[in-house]
Backbone bond lengths (Angstrom), bond angles and torsions (degrees), N, CA, C in turn:
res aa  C-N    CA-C-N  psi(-1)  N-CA   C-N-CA  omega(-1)  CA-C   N-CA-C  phi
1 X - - - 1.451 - - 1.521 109.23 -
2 X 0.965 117.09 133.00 1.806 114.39 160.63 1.013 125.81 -31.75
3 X 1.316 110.64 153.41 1.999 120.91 158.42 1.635 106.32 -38.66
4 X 1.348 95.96 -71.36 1.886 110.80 -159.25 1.549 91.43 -58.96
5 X 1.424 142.12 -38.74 1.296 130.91 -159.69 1.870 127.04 -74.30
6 X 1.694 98.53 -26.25 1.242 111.46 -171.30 1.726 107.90 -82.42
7 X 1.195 101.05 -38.95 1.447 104.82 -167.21 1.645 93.89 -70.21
8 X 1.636 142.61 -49.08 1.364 140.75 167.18 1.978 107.87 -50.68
9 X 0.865 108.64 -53.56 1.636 108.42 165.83 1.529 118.01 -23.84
10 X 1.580 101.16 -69.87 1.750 136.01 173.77 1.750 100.01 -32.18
11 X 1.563 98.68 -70.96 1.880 107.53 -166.55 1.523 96.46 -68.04
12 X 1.113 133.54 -45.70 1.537 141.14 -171.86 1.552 94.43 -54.94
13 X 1.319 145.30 -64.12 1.350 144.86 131.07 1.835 136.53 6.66
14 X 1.339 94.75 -61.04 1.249 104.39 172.31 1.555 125.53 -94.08
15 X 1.594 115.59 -1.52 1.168 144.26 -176.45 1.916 105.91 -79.21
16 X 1.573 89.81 -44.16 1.415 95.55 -175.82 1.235 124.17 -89.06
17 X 1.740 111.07 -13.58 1.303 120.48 159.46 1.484 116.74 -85.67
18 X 1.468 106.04 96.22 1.307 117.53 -166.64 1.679 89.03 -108.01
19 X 1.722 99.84 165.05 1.734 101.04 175.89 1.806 108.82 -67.39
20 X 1.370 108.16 -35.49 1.396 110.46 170.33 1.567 136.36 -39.36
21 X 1.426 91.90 -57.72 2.050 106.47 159.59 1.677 92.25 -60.36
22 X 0.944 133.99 -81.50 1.379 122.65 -144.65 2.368 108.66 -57.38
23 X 1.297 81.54 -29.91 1.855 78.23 -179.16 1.532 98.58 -55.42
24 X 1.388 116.34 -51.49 1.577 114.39 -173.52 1.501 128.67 -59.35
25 X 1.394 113.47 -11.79 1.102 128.44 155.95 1.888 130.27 -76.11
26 X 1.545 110.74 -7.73 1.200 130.04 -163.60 1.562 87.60 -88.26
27 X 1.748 120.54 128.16 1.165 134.06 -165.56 2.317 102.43 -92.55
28 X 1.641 88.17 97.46 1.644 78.99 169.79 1.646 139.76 -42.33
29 X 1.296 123.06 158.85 1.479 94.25 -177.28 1.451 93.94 -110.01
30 X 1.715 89.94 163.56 1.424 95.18 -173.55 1.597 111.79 -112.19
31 X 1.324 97.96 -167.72 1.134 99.42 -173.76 2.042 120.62 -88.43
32 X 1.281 112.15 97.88 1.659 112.31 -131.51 1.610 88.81 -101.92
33 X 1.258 130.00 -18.19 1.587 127.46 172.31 1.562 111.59 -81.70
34 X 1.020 111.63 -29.71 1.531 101.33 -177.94 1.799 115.43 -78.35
35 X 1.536 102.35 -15.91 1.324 121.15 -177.81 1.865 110.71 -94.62
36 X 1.385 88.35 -15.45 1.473 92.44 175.15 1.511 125.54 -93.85
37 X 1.499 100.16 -23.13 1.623 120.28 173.65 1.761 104.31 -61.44
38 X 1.412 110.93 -48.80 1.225 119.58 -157.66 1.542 101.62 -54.40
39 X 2.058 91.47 -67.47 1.913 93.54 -173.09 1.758 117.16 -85.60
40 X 1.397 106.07 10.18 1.676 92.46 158.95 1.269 124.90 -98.19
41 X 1.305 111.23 18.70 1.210 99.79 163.39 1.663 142.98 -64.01
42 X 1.112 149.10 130.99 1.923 124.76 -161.65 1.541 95.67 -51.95
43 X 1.221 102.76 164.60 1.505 121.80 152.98 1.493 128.47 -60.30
44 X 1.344 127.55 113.55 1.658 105.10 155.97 1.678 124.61 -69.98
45 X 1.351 103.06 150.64 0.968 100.86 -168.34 1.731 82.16 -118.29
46 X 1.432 102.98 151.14 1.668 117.62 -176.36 1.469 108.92 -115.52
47 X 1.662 91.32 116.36 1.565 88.85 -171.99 1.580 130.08 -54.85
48 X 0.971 123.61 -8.46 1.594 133.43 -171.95 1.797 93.10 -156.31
49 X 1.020 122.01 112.39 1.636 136.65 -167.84 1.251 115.95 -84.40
50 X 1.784 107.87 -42.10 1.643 123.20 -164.89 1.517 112.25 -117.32
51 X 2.206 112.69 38.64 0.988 102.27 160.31 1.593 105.92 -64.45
52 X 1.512 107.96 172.98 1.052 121.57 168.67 2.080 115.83 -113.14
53 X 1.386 107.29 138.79 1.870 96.02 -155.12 1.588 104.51 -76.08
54 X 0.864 116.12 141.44 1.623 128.72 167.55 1.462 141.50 -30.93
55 X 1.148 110.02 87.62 1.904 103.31 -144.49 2.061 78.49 -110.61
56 X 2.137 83.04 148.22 1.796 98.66 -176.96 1.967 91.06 -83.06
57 X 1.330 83.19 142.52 1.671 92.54 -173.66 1.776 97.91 -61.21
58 X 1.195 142.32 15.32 1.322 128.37 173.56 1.371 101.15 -119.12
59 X 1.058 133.51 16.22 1.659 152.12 151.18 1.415 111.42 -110.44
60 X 1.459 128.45 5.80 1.606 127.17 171.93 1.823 98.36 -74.18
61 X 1.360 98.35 151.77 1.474 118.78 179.12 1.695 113.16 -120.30
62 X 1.252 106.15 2.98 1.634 125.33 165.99 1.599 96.92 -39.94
63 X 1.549 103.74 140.51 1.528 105.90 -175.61 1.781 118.47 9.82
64 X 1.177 103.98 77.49 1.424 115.75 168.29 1.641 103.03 -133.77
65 X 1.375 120.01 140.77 1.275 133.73 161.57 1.143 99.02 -79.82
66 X 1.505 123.75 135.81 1.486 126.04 135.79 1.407 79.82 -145.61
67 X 1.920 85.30 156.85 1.377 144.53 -156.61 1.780 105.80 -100.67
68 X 1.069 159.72 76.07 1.169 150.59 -139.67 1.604 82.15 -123.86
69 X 1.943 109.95 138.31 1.406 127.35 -172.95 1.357 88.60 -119.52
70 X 2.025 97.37 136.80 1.310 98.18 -178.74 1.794 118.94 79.04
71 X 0.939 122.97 0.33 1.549 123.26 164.11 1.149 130.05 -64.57
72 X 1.419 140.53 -4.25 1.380 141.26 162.17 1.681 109.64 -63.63
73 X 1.732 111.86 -22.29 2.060 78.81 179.51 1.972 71.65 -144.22
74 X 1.731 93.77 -172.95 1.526 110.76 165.18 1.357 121.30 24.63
75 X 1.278 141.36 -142.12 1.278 119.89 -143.87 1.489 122.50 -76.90
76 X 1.291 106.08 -25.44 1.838 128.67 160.38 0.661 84.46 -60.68
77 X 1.628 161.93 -157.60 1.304 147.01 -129.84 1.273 127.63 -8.15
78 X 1.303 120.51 -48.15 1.562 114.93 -167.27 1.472 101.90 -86.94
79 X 1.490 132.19 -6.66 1.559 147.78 178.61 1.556 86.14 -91.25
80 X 1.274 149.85 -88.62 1.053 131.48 -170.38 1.440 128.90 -62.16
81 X 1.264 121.64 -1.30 1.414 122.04 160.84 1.849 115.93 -90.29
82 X 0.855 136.23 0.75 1.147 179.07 20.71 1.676 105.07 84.65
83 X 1.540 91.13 -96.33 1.574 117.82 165.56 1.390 106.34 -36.83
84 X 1.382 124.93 -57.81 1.552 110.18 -166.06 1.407 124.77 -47.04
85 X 1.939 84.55 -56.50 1.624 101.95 171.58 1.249 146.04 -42.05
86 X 1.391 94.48 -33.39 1.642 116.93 172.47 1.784 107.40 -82.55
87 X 1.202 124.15 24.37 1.275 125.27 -165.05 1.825 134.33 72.40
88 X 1.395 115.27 23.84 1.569 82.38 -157.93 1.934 71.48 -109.66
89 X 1.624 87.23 171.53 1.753 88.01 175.43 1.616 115.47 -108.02
């Protein structure tokens, strides 16, 4: 770049860093107790973790075929992995 070009570059630069741009960049505060109530609370702990939930036997998937389209990647996959679990073959 030229002599004459860098030094206009420089002010063109410092022109745009005005106090105005920079206030808008200044991170508000929030509201940090109501957010602190929420996640300090202890943990429950669940006495038995890996029940499994209660399904009406006319919603069981026990020896059932289904056909799932699109199951080799992404959400067809995660629908037939899904499916297995819940019983179907």
């Amino acid at each position: 770049m030229s002599r004459v070009l860098i030094p206009t570059l420089r002010l063109a630069a410092k022109a745009s860093a005005t106090p105005i741009a920079r206030s808008a960049r200044v991170a508000r505060p929030i509201a940090v107790s109501a957010a602190r109530s929420f996640h300090s609370s202890p943990a429950r702990l669940d006495p038995n973790p890996v029940t499994r939930p209660h399904l009406l036997p006319e919603f069981s998937l026990e020896n059932k075929v289904v056909v799932v389209s699109g199951g080799a990647r992404g959400l067809g996959l995660v629908q037939a992995e899904a499916l297995l679990e819940a019983g179907a073959i």
